[in-house]
C-alpha positions as CSV (number, residue, x, y, z in Angstrom):
1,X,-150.2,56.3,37.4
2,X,-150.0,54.5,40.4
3,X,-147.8,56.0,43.5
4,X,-146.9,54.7,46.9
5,X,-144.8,57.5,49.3
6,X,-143.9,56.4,52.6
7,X,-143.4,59.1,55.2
8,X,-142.4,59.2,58.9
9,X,-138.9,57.8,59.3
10,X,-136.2,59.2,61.0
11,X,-134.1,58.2,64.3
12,X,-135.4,57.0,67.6
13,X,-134.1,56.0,70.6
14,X,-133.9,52.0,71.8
15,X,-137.4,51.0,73.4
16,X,-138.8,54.5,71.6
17,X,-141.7,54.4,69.0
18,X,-142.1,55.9,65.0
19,X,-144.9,55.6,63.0
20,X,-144.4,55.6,59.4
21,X,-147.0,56.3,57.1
22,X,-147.9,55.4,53.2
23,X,-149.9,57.6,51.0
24,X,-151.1,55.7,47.8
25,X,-152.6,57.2,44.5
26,X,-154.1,56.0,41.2
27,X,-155.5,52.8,42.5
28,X,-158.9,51.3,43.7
29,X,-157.2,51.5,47.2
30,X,-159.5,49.2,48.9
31,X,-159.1,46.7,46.6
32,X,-155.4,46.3,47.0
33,X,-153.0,44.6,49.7
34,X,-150.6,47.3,51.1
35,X,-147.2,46.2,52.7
36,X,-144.5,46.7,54.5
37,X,-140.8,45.5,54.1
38,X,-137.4,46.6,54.9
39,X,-133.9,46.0,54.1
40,X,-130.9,46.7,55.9
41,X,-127.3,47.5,54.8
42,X,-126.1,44.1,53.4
43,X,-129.3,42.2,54.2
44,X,-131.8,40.6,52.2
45,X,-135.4,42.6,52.0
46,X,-137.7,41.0,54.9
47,X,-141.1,41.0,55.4
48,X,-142.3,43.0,58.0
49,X,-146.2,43.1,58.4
50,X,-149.3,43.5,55.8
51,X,-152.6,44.4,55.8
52,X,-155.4,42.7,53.4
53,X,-157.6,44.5,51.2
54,X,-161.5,45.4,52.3
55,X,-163.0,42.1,50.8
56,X,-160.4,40.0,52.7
57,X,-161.4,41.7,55.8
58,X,-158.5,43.6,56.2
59,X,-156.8,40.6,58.4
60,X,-153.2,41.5,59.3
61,X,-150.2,39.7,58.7
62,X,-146.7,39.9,60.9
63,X,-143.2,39.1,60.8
64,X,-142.6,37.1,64.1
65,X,-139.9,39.6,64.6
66,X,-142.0,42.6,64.8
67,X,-145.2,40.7,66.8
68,X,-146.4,42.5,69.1
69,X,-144.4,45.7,68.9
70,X,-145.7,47.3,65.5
71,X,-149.0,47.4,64.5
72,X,-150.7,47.9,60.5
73,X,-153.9,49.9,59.8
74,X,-155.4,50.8,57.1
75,X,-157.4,54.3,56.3
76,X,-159.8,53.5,52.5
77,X,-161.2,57.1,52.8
78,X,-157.4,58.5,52.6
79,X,-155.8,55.4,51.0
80,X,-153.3,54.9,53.0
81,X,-151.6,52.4,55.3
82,X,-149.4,53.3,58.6
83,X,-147.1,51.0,60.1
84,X,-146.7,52.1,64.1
85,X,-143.4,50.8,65.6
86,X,-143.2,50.4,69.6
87,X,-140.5,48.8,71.9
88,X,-137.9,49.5,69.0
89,X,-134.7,47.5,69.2
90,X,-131.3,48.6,66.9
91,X,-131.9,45.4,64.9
92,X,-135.2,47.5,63.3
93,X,-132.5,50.0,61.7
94,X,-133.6,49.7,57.9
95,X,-134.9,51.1,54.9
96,X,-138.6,50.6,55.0
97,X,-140.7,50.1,52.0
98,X,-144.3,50.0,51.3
99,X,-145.7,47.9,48.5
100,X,-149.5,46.9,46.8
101,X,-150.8,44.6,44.8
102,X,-154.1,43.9,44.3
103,X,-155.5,39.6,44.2
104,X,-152.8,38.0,46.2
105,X,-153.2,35.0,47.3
106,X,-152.5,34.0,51.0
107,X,-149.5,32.2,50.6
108,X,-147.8,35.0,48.5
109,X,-148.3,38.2,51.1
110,X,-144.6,37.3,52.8
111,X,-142.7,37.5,49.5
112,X,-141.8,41.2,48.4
113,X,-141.1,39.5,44.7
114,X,-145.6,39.2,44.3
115,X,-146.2,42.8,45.1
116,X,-146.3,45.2,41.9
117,X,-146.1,48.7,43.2
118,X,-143.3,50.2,45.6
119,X,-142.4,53.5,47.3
120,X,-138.8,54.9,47.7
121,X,-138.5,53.6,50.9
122,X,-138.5,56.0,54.4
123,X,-134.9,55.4,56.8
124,X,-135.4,54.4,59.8
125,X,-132.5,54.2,62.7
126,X,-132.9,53.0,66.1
127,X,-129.4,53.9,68.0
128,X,-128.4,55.3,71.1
């Protein structure tokens, strides 16, 4: 049974910093790409970042609105994937998600819809 739990959320400050963090289980970790997305109240789910599996060379992937300010890594010895969020602005204020799937194709990394496996999402808040 495959499990994805995202940890690390909680409330920070404008221009503060949060690292969230997903722990995976019952999959061939390396072999998967492990996501992030987030939705806010009465907003569509975006795209935030991604990070490729081991055979794709574990490239990284960003939103344009989170470039340069959060950064993806990847840990295959404890399966999981943290997403560490600098410079934070109010408009970050979401539910964040992780999400897996193993064989996507390039053009399909962006879109929530391809991946097979989500966690329960982590809140995160950014407010004065």
């Amino acid at each position: 049974q495959v499990q994805l739990v995202e940890s690390g959320g909680g409330t920070v400050t404008p221009g503060g910093s949060l690292r969230l963090s997903c722990a995976t289980s019952g999959l061939t970790f390396s072999d998967y790409t492990v996501g992030w997305f987030r939705q806010a109240p009465g907003k569509e789910r975006e795209f935030v970042a991604t990070i490729r599996s081991r055979s794709s060379g574990s490239r990284t992937y960003y939103a344009d609105s989170v470039k340069g300010r959060f950064t993806i890594s990847r840990d295959n010895a404890k399966k999981t994937v943290d997403l560490e969020m600098n410079g934070m602005k109010p408009e970050d204020t979401a539910v964040y998600y992780c999400a897996a799937d193993r064989g996507l194709i390039l053009s399909s990394i962006y879109n929530g819809d391809h991946y097979d496996y989500w966690g329960q999402g982590t809140q995160v808040t950014v407010s004065s």
